[in-house]
Structures are given as structure tokens and as C-alpha cells.
DODRENNU-778669 format. One line per 10 residues: their letters; for each residue x, y negated, z negated of C-alpha. Coordinates in steps of 0.05 Angstrom, whole numbers, always signed. Layout:
// residues N
a> X,Y,Z  ...
This chain:
// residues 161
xxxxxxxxxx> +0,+0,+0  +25,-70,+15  +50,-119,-40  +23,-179,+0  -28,-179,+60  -84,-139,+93  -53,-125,+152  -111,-78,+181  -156,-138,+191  -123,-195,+232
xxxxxxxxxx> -171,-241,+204  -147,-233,+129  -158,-292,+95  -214,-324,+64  -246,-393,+89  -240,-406,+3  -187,-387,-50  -138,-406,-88  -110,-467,-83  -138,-540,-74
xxxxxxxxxx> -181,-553,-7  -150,-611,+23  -186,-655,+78  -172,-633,+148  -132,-689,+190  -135,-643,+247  -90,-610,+302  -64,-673,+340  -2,-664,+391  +47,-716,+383
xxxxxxxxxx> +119,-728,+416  +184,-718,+373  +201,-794,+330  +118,-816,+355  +90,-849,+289  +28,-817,+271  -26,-839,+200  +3,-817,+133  -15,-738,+112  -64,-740,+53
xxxxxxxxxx> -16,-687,+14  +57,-672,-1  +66,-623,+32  +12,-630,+81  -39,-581,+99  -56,-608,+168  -55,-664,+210  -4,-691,+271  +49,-650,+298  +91,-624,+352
xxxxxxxxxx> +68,-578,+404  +118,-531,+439  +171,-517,+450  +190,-561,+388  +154,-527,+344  +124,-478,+312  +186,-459,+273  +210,-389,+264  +180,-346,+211  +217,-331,+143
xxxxxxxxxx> +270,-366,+109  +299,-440,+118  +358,-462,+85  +344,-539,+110  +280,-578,+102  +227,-568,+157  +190,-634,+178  +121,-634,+172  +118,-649,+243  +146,-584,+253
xxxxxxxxxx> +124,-543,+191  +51,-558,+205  +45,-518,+269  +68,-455,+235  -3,-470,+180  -48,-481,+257  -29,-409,+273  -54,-383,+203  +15,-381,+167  +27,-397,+102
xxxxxxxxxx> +95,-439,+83  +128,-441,+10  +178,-497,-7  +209,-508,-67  +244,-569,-102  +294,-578,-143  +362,-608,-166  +410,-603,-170  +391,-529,-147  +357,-474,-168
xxxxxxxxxx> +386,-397,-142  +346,-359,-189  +277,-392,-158  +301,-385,-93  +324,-313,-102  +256,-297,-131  +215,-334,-82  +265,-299,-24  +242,-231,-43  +163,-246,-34
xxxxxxxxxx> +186,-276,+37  +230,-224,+64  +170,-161,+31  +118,-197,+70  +164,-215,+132  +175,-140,+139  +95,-124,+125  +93,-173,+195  +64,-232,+162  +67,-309,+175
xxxxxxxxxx> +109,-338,+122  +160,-395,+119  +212,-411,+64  +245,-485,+62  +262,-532,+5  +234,-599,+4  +261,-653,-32  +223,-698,-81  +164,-661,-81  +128,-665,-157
xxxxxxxxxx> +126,-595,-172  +176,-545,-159  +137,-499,-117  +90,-521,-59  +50,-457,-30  +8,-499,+41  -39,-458,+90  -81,-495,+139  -115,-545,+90  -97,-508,+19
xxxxxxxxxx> -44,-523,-18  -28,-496,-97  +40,-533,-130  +65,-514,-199  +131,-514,-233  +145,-442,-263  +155,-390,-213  +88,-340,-218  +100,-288,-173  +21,-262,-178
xxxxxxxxxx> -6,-329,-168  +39,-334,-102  +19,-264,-72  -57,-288,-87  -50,-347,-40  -9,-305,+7  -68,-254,+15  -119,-300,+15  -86,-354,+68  -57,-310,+110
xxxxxxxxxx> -90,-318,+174  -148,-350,+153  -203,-364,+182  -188,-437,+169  -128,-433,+219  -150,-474,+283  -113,-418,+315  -90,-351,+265  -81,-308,+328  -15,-338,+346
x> +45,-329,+329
């Protein structure tokens, strides 16, 4: 049985779950450096962003921040991104948040891992208009949003990849 993910249904997620529903600012195209409205979360959930071949980014884990610009396409195809913060750094967080990333990676899910600076919390989980941010790592409360998010039905497009 998987830790993370019902990957019998391609449609796993839930349109509701855990995390805080966040407006949708939709799935607008922009060019690379084009200024675009502020996003109504850190990270964002939605809204303005690059279309191919700039983005989406590849799936699993980042060792550099993602722009939203870029990040957000990955949440349109029903993907679900984690980012952490924290300085000066943090190995044990990112160790532990590593392992949920590279068990569902190899269960073929849609999962990013980036840091990103100057968030409030320490740990950002986004899907396409969720997001959930705490400060101590809670591994349950992380698979939760995985399996619920995961190609949700929220996702203006969870078929792609």
C-alpha cells in the first residue's frame, strides 16, 4: 500500500481538505520579466504565470528557489509543491521533508521541493488554490495534504504532467 497517493484513480484529490481555500486568481499566460497583479498568498496558490517551454518545472527536489511564475504551473497540472524556510539552514527539515518527496516521486506523483526565503512559517504545503504553513515539521499532516491535493479536481488541468 502506498505511504502517499491513490494512484488507481487519476482524479485523487478532493475539491476540499486540508488546508486553507484561497481565492482563485486564475491561469493567465504571461511572458518571462511581464508584471502581472500581486498573488493574494505567500506562496501562491494560483494566478499569472509562464506557459511553456518556461515552465512547468521538473518534478521533485529544488535546491534553488522556484519563482512563482514558474512554480505555479506545476499547482495548474494538479501538483502539489512544499517549500520550506529557514536560516540560516535547516538539514534535518530538509532531510525529513526529502524523504516524503522522493517516496511519492517514486509512487509517480506530482510533487516539488524548493526553499523559499522569508516566508512566515517554515513549511508552505500549495496545490491549486490550498495552501497549509506551519513551523514544526508534521509528517502526517503533510501526507494528508499530499493525498488530498494530488490531482485535484481543483487543478484547471491535473491530467498533465
Amino acid at each position: 500500500m502506498p505511504m502517499v497517493g491513490s494512484l488507481g484513480n487519476p482524479i485523487s484529490g478532493s475539491p476540499d481538505g486540508p488546508g486553507e481555500k484561497v481565492e482563485d486568481q486564475g491561469t493567465h499566460h504571461i511572458e518571462e520579466g511581464e508584471e502581472h497583479p500581486a498573488y493574494n498568498s505567500q506562496p501562491a496558490t494560483s494566478g499569472w504565470h509562464y506557459p511553456q517551454p518556461l515552465a512547468p518545472v521538473s518534478w521533485g527536489i529544488h535546491q534553488t528557489f522556484i519563482p512563482e511564475e514558474k512554480r505555479l504551473h506545476n499547482l495548474e497540472h494538479g501538483g502539489i509543491s512544499i517549500t520550506y524556510s529557514c536560516a540560516p539552514s535547516c538539514p534535518k527539515l530538509v532531510e525529513s521533508l526529502t524523504e516524503i518527496i522522493q517516496r511519492a516521486r517514486n509512487e509517480g506523483m506530482k510533487v516539488l521541493l524548493s526553499p523559499y526565503p522569508g516566508t512566515k512559517q517554515r513549511i508552505s504545503l500549495t496545490a491549486w488554490t490550498f495552501i497549509d504553513s506551519f513551523d514544526a515539521f508534521d509528517k502526517d499532516r503533510i501526507i494528508e495534504f499530499i493525498d488530498s491535493h494530488h490531482n485535484s479536481k481543483n487543478a484547471p488541468e491535473p491530467y498533465a504532467n
